[in-house]
C-alpha positions as CSV (number, residue, x, y, z in Angstrom):
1,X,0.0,0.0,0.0
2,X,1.4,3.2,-1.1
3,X,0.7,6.6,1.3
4,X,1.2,10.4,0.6
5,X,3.3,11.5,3.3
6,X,2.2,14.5,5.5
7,X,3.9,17.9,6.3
8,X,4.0,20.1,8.8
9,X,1.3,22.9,7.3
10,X,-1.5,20.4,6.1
11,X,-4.2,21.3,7.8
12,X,-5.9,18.3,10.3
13,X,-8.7,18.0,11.5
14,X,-11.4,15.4,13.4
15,X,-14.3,14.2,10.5
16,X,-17.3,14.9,9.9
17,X,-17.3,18.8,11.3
18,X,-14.4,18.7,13.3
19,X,-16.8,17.4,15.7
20,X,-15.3,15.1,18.2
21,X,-17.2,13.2,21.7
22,X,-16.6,14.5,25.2
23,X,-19.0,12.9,27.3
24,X,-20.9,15.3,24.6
25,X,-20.2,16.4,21.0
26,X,-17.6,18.9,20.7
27,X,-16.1,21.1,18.2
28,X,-12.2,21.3,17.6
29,X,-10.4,23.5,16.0
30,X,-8.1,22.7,12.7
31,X,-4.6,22.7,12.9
32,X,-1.6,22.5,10.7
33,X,0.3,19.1,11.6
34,X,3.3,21.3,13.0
35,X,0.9,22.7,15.9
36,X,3.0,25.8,17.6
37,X,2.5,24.3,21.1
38,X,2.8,20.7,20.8
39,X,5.9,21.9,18.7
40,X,7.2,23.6,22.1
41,X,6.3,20.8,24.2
42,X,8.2,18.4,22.0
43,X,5.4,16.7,21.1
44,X,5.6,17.2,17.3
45,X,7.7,14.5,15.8
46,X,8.9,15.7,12.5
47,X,12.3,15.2,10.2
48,X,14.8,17.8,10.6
49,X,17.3,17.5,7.6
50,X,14.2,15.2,4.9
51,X,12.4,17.5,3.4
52,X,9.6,17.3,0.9
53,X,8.6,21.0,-0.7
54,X,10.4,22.6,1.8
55,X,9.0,21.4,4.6
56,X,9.6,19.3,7.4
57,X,8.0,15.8,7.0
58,X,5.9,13.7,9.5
59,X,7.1,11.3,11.4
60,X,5.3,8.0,13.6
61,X,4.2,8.4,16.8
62,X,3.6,12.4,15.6
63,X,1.2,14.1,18.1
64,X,-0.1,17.1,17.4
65,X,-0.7,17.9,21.0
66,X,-1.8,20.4,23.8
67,X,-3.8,23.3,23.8
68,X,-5.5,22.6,20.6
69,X,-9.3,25.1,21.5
70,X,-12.4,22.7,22.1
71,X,-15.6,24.4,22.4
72,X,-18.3,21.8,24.3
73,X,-21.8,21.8,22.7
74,X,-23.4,23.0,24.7
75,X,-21.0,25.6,26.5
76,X,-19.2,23.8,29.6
77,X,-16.3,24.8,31.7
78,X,-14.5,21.5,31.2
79,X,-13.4,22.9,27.8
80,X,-10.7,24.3,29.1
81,X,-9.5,20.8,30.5
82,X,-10.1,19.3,26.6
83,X,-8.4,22.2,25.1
84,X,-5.0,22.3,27.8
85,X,-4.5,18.2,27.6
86,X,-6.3,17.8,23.3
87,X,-4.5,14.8,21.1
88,X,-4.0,14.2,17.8
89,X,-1.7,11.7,17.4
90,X,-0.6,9.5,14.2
91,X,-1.2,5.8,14.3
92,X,0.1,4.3,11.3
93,X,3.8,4.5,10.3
94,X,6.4,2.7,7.9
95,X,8.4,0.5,9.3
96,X,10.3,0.4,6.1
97,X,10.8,3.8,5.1
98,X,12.4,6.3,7.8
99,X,14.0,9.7,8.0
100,X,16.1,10.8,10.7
101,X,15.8,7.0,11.9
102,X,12.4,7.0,12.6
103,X,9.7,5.6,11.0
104,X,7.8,7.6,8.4
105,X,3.9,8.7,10.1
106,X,1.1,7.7,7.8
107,X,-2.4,9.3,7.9
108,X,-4.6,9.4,4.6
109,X,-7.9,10.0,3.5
110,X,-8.3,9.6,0.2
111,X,-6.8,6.8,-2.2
112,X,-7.0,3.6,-3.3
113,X,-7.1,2.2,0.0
114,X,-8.9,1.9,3.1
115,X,-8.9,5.9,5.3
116,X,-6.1,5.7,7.7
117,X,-7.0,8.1,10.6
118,X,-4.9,9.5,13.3
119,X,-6.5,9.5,17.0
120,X,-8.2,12.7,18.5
121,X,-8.8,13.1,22.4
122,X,-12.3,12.5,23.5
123,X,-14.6,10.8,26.6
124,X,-15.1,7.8,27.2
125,X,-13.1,6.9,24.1
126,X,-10.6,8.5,21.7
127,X,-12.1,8.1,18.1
128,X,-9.4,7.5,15.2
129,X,-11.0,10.1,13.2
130,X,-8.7,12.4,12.4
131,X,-7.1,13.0,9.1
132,X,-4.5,15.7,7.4
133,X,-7.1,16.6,4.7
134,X,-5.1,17.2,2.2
135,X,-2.2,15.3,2.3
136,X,-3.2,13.2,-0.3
137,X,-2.1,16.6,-2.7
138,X,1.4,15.6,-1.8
139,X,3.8,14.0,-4.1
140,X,6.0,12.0,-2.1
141,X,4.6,8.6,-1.3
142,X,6.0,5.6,1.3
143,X,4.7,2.0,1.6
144,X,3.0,0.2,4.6
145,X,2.9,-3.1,4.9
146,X,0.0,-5.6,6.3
147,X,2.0,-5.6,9.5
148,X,2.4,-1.8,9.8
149,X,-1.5,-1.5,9.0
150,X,-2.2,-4.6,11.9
151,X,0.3,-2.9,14.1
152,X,-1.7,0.6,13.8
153,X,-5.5,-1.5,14.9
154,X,-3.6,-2.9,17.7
155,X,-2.6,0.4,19.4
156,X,-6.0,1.4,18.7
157,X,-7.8,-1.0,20.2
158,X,-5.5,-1.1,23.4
159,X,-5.9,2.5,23.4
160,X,-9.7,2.4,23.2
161,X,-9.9,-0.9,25.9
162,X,-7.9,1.0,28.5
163,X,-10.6,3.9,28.4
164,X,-13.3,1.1,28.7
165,X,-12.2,-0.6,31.1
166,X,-10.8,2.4,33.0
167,X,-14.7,3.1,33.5
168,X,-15.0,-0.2,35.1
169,X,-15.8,0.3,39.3
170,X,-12.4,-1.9,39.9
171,X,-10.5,1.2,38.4
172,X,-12.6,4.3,39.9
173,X,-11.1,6.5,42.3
174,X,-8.1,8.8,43.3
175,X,-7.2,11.7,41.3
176,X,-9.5,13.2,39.3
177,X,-10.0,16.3,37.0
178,X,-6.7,18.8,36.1
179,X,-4.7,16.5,38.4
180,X,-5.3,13.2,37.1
181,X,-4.7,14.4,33.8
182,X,-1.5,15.7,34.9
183,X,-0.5,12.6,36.5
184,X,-1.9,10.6,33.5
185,X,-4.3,8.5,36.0
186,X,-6.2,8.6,38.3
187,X,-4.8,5.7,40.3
188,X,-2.5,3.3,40.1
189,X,-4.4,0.3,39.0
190,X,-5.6,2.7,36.0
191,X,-2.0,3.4,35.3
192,X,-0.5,0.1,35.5
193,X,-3.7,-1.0,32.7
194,X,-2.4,2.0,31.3
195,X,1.3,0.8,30.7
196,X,0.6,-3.3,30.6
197,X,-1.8,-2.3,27.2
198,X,0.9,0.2,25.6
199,X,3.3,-2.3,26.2
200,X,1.4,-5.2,24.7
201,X,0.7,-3.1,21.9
202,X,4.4,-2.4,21.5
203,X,4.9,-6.1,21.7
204,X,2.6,-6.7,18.7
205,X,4.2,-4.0,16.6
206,X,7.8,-5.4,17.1
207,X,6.3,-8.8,16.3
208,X,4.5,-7.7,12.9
209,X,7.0,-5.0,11.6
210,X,10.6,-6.1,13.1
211,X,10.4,-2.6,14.8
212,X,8.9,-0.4,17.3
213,X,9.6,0.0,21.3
214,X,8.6,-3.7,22.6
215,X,7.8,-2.1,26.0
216,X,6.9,1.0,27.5
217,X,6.0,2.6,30.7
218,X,5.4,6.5,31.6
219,X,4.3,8.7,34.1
220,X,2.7,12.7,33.4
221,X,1.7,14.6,30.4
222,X,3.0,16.5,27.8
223,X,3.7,18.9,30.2
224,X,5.9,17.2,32.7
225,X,6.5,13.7,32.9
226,X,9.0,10.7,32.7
227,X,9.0,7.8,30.1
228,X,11.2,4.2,29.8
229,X,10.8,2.1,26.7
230,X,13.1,-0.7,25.6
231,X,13.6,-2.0,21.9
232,X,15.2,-4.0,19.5
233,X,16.8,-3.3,16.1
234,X,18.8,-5.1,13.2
235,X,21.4,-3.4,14.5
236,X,20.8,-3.0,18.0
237,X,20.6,-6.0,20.4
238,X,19.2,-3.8,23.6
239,X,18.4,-0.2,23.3
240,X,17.0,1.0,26.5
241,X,15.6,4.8,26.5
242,X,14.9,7.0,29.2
243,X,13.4,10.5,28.9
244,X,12.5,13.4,31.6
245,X,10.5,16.3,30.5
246,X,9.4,19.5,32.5
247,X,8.0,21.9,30.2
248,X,10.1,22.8,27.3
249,X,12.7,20.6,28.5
250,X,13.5,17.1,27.4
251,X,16.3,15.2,28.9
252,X,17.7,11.8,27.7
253,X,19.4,8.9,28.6
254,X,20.1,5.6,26.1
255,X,22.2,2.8,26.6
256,X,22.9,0.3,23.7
257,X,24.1,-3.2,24.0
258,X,24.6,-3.5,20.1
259,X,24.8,-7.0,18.0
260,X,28.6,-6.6,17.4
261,X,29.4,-6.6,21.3
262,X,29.7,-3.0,22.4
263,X,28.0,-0.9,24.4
264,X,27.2,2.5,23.7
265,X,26.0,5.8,26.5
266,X,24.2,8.6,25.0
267,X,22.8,12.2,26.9
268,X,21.1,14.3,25.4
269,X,19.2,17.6,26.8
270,X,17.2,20.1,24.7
271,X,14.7,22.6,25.0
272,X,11.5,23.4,22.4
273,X,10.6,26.9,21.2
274,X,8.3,28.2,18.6
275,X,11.6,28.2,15.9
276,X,12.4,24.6,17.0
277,X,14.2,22.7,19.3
278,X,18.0,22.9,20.4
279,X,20.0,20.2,22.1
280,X,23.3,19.2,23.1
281,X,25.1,16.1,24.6
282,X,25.7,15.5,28.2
């Protein structure tokens, strides 16, 4: 299957209306895939030396993150929680093509194949009904396989069966509101379904594509937080990752046991602003 890639100005939105489900419908506004603060927070994940018609290209795992305006139908105060912790993440990715070492981000509406959607916030469920309108304009195209389509319905289903099941009795209680969304759940049974379905879905991706983070635990939001994840490669045998973020801030730690017998130590540290993102080594 052949997909146009995306950039960073098309314009993406939830379908039909921009209209997305809050524990009500809800109307979102369009953005550009290169959203000015999930581009601050780090959240974007674009190339930075691939470009297609001068601009950067998307990349997997691309979220267009926070702040993106809601307006509840009718008017209700928890807008402003929907608009300061809003998603819009990409689902589907290449496992075949990448740029910058990562994975090529695939979202399509239009084309001789099935709509690939990207995931927008929403309550009880996040609905995979988002899509870069017109990306399908653009001339650059990358392949996905069956396993990088399978590997896309896997994260969405786990995604969709922890917020299910997160509305179970078992998992009610704790945090709630601004601060469980800050934490990223509301207790720790919800956070450890949280993590044991990201991981499993992780697990599946590695298993139908030969790459992808086989598991994964975090803590936060886009806003502060902490994140481990360990994965595989061709070339490496062990790569585990480790990242800290506060704000604009990003710090990382890898350590690679590679296939040839070394052992590599990377730190990294950089800092998001509206003309990019700096970093340096540790």
């Amino acid at each position: 299957m052949r997909v146009k890639v995306s950039l960073t100005n098309d314009t993406c939105l939830p379908l039909p209306a921009s209209i997305t489900m809050h524990g009500g419908p809800c109307f979102e506004l369009p953005t550009p895939m290169m959203w000015p603060p999930g581009f601050v927070l780090q959240q974007n994940r674009l190339t930075t030396t691939v470009f297609h018609q001068s601009r950067f290209i998307v990349l997997g795992d691309h979220d267009c993150g926070h702040m993106i305006p809601h307006m509840a139908i009718p008017a209700s105060p928890m807008s402003v929680i929907y608009t300061t912790f809003s998603r819009r993440k990409m689902m589907f990715s290449s496992s075949k093509v990448k740029a910058n070492g990562a994975p090529i981000g695939c979202s399509e509406i239009f084309g001789p194949h099935a709509p690939l959607p990207m995931l927008c916030c929403g309550s009880p469920v996040a609905l995979p009904i988002g899509f870069p309108v017109l990306s399908w304009l653009n001339t650059v195209s990358v392949g996905l396989s069956q396993g990088d389509i399978v590997a896309g319905v896997v994260s969405y289903a786990a995604n969709i069966l922890g917020k299910l099941l997160g509305c179970l009795s078992f998992f009610k209680g704790g945090y709630g509101g601004l601060v469980r969304e800050l934490v990223g759940a509301a207790n720790i049974k919800e956070w450890a379904l949280k993590n044991i379905l990201s991981s499993l879905a992780g697990m599946a991706k590695f298993a139908l594509t030969d790459d992808g983070k086989w598991a994964r635990v975090d803590l936060g939001s886009g806003y502060a937080g902490m994140a481990l994840s360990w994965k595989t490669s061709p070339e490496d045998r062990l790569k585990a990752e480790r990242q800290y973020q506060v704000a604009r801030g990003q710090l990382g730690l890898t350590h690679t046991d590679k296939r040839d017998g070394t052992t590599s130590d990377q730190s990294t540290f950089s800092v998001g602003s509206m003309t990019g993102s700096w970093g340096m080594p540790l």
